[in-house]
C-alpha positions as CSV (number, residue, x, y, z in Angstrom):
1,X,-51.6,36.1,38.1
2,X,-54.5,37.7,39.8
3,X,-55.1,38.1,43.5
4,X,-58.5,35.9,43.0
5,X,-56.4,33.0,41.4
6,X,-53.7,32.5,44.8
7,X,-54.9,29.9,47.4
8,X,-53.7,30.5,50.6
9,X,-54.1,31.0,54.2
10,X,-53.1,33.6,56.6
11,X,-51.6,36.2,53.9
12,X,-48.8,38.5,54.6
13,X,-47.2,41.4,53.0
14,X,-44.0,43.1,53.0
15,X,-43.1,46.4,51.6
16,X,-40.2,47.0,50.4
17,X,-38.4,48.8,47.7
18,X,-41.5,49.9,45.5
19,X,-43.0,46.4,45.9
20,X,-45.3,44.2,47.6
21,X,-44.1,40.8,49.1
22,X,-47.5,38.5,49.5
23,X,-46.6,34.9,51.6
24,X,-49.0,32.6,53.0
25,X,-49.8,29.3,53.7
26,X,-50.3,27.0,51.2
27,X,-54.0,26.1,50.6
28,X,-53.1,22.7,49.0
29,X,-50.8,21.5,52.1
30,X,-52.5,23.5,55.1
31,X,-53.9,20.2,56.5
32,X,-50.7,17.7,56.3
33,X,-47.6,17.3,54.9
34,X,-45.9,20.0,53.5
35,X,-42.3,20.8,52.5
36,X,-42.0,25.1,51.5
37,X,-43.6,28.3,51.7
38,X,-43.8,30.9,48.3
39,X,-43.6,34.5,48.0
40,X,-45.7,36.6,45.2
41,X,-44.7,40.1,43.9
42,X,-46.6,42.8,42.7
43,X,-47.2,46.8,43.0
44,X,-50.8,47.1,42.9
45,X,-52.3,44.4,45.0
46,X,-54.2,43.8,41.8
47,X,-51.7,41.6,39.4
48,X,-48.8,39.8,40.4
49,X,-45.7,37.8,39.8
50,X,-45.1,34.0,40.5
51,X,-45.1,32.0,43.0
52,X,-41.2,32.0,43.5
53,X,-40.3,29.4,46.2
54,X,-38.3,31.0,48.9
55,X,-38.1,28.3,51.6
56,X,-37.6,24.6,51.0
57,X,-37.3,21.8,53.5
58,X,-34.1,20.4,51.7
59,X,-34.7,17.2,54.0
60,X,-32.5,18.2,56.9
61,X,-35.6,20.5,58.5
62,X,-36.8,19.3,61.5
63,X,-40.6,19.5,60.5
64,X,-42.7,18.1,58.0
65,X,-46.1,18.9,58.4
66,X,-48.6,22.0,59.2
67,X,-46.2,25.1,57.4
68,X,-48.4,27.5,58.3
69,X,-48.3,31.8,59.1
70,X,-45.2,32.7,57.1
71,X,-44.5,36.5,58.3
72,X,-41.0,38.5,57.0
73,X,-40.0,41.0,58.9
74,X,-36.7,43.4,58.2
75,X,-34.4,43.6,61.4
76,X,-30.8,44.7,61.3
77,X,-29.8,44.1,57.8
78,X,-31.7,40.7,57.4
79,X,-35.0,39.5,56.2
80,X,-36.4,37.0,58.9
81,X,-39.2,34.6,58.5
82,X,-41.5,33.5,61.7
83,X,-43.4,30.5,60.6
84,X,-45.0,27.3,62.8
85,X,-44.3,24.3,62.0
86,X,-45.0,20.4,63.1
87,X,-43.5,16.4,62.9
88,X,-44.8,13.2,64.7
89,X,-44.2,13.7,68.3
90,X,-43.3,17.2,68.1
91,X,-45.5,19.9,69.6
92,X,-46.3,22.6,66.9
93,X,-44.1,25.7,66.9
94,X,-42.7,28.8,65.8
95,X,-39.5,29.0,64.5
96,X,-37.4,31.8,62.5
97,X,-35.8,31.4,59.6
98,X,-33.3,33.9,57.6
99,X,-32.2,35.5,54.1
100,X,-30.8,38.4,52.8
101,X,-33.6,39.1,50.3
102,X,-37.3,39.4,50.6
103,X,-37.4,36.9,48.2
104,X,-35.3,34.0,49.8
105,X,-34.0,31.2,50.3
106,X,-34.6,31.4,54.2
107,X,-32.6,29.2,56.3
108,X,-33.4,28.4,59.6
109,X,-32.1,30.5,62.0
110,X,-33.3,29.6,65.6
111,X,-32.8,26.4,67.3
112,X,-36.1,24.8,66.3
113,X,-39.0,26.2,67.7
114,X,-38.7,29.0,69.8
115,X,-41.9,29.5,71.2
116,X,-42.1,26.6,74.6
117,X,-41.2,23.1,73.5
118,X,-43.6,21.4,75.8
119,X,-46.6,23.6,74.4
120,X,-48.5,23.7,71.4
121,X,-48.2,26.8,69.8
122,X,-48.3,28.7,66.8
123,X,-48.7,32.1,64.7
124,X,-45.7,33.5,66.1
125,X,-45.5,37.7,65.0
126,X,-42.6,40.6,65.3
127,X,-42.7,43.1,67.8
128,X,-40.0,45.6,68.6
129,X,-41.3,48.0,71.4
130,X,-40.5,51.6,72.1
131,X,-37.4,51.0,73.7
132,X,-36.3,48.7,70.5
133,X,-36.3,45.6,72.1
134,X,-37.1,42.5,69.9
135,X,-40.6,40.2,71.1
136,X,-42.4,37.3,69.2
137,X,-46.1,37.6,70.0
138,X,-47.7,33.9,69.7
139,X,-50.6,31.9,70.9
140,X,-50.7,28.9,72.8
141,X,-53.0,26.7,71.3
142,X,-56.7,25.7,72.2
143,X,-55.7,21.9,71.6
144,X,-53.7,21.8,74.6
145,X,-55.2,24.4,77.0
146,X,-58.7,24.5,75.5
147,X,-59.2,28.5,76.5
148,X,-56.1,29.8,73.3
149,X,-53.9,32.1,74.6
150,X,-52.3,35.4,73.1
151,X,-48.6,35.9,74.7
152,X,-45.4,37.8,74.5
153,X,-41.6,36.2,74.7
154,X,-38.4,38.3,74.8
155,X,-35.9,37.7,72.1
156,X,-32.6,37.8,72.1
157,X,-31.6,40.9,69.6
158,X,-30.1,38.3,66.7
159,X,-33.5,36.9,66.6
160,X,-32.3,32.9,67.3
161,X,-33.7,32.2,70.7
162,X,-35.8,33.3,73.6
163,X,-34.5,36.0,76.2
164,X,-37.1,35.4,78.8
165,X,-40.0,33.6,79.5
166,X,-43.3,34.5,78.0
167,X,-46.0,36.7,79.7
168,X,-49.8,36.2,78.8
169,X,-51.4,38.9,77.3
170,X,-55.1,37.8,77.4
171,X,-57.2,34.7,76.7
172,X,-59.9,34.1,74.0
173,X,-62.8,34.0,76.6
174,X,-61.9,37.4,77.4
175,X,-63.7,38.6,73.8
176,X,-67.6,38.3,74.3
177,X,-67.9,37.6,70.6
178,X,-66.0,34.8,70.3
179,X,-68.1,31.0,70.3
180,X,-66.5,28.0,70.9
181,X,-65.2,25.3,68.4
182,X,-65.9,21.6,68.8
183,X,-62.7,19.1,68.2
184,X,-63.0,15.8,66.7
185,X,-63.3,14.4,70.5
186,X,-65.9,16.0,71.3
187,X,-63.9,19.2,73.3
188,X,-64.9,22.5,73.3
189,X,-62.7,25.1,72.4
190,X,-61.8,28.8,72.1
191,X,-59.5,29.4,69.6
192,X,-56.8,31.9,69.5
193,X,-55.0,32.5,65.8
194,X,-52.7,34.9,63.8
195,X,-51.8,38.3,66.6
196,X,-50.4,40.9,64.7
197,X,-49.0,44.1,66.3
198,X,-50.0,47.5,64.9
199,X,-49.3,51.1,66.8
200,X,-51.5,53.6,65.5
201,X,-49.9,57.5,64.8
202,X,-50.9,58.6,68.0
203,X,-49.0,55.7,70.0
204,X,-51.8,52.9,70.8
205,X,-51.0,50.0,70.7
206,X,-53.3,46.8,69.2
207,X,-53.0,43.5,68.7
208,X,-55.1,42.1,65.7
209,X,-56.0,38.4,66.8
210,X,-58.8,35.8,65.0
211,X,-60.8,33.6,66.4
212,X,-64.5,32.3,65.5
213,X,-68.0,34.1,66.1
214,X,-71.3,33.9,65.2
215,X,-70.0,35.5,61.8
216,X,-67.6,32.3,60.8
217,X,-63.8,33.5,61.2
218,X,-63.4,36.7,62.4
219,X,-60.9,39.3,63.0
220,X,-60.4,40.7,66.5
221,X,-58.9,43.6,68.1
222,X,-57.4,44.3,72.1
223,X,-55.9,47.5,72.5
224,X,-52.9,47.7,75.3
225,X,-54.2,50.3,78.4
226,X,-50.3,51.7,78.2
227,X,-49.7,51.6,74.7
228,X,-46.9,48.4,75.6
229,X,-46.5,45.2,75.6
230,X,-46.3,44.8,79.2
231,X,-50.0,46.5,79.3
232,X,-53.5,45.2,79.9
233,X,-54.8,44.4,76.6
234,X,-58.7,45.4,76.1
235,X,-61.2,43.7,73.4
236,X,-63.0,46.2,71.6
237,X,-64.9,46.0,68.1
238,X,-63.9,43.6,65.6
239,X,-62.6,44.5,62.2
240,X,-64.2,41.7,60.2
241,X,-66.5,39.3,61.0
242,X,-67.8,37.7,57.6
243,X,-65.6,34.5,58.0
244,X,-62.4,35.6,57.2
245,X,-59.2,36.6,59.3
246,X,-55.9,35.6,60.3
247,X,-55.5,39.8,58.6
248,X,-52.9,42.0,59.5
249,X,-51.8,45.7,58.2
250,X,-49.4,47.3,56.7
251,X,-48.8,50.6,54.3
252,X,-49.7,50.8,50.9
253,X,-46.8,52.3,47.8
254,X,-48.9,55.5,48.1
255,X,-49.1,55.7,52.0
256,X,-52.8,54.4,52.5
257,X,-53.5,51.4,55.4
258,X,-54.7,48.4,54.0
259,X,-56.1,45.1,56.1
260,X,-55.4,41.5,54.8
261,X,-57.2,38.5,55.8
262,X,-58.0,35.2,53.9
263,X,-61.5,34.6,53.3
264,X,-63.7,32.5,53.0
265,X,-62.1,30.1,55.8
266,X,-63.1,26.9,53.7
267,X,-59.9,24.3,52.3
268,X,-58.9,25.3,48.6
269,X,-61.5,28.1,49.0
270,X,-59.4,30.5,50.9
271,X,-58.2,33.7,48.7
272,X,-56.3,36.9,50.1
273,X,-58.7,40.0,50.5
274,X,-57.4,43.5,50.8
275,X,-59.4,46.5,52.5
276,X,-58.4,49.8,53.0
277,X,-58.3,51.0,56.7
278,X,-58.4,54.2,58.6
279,X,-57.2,55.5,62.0
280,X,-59.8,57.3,63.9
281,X,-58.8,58.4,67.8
282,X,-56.3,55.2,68.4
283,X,-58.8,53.0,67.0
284,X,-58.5,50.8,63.1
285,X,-62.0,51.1,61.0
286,X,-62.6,49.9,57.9
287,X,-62.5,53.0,55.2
């Protein structure tokens, strides 16, 4: 299967043991129901292997709808899956799942959602900071607050629940490219979507975010002011701004940084992209 044929949203790739691991939202099921999330293999970003199913809602999950922004992240021995989730009366959230391979099955591991029950949120991302304390960075939605939020909750260090409450990093508005959305009911919006946490070799600190600009979907950047989480996060230049995002970074088999995003941000349409990135004076440009 090649990269061009694999429909889905907000794509996300693990490294591990000579091979890529590719997860993403489902293109066909973004909208509504859905009931699993897959995981693609590969070593050359080019060609790959699957889909293999590696989480299934065996009918005892608590959610049945939206399965979106599946992220794996190695902690501790485990393999652990933050993904959002919704059901009728439910607000959206993130929740973390677990396995003991890359490649599944996850089980749920928290609680439900772990991001606020009372508050719509989703896109929930890893972050261990310098002191190796465990964080899920997440945003509170536009649909509820209509200015999106980007924020940071404390974890406990197994990963199952919250060990704090969470602290706003910054708001949409705050970037003076992003335009506003228009709901069904006629509310504007400023959408925030997909943080990812990246801390370039010489110790900044950025969180990728999308929103929407003039551009379609576009990938954003805030840079912390003290290289933390607890810092005052800055908007600087966007990455990508050609109607794609929801990206993140990681480190290519031979060493190299490489962004992906999905693009274009149109149903069915939306394909995984990869771009090879470098670091120039705490900063990510495109190579």
């Amino acid at each position: 299967m090649k990269t061009s044929d694999i429909n889905i949203r907000d794509p996300f790739v693990l490294t591990h043991g000579g091979r890529y691991y590719l997860y993403g939202t489902r293109g066909a099921t973004c909208w509504g129901k859905a009931n699993g999330f897959d995981v693609y293999t590969g070593d050359d970003l080019e060609n790959w292997e699957g889909p293999v199913e590696c989480f299934r809602n065996d009918g005892s999950f608590w959610a049945d709808r939206n399965y979106w922004a599946p992220e794996v992240h190695e902690w501790k021995g485990g393999y652990y899956m933050f993904a959002s989730f919704k059901a009728e009366n439910v607000c959206r959230g993130t929740a973390i799942l677990r396995a003991d391979s890359p490649l599944g099955p996850f089980r749920p591991h928290s609680d439900g959602p772990v991001t606020p029950r009372d508050w719509e949120c989703l896109d929930g991302t890893f972050y261990v900071s310098r002191d190796g304390r465990p964080y899920m960075v997440f945003c509170h939605e536009w649909v509820q607050i209509a200015d999106g939020e980007i924020l940071a909750l404390p974890l406990t260090d197994d990963l199952s629940a919250p060990a704090g409450s969470p602290r706003l990093l910054f708001r949409a508005s705050e970037a003076p490219w992003v335009k506003p959305v228009r709901e069904v009911n006629g509310r504007d919006g400023l959408v925030t979507d997909g943080p990812f946490m990246w801390r370039t070799a010489d110790g900044a600190l950025l969180c990728l975010w999308a929103s929407f600009s003039e551009g379609g979907y576009t990938e954003g950047v805030a840079l912390s002011d003290n290289g933390e989480i607890d810092g005052r996060f800055r908007q600087i230049e966007p990455l990508f701004d050609r109607d794609g995002g929801h990206g993140m970074v990681f480190r290519t088999l031979d060493g190299g940084l490489c962004l992906t995003l999905h693009s274009p941000n149109q149903r069915l349409e939306e394909r995984p992209h990869f771009y090879p990135l470098a670091e120039r004076a705490g900063r990510l440009a495109r190579a």
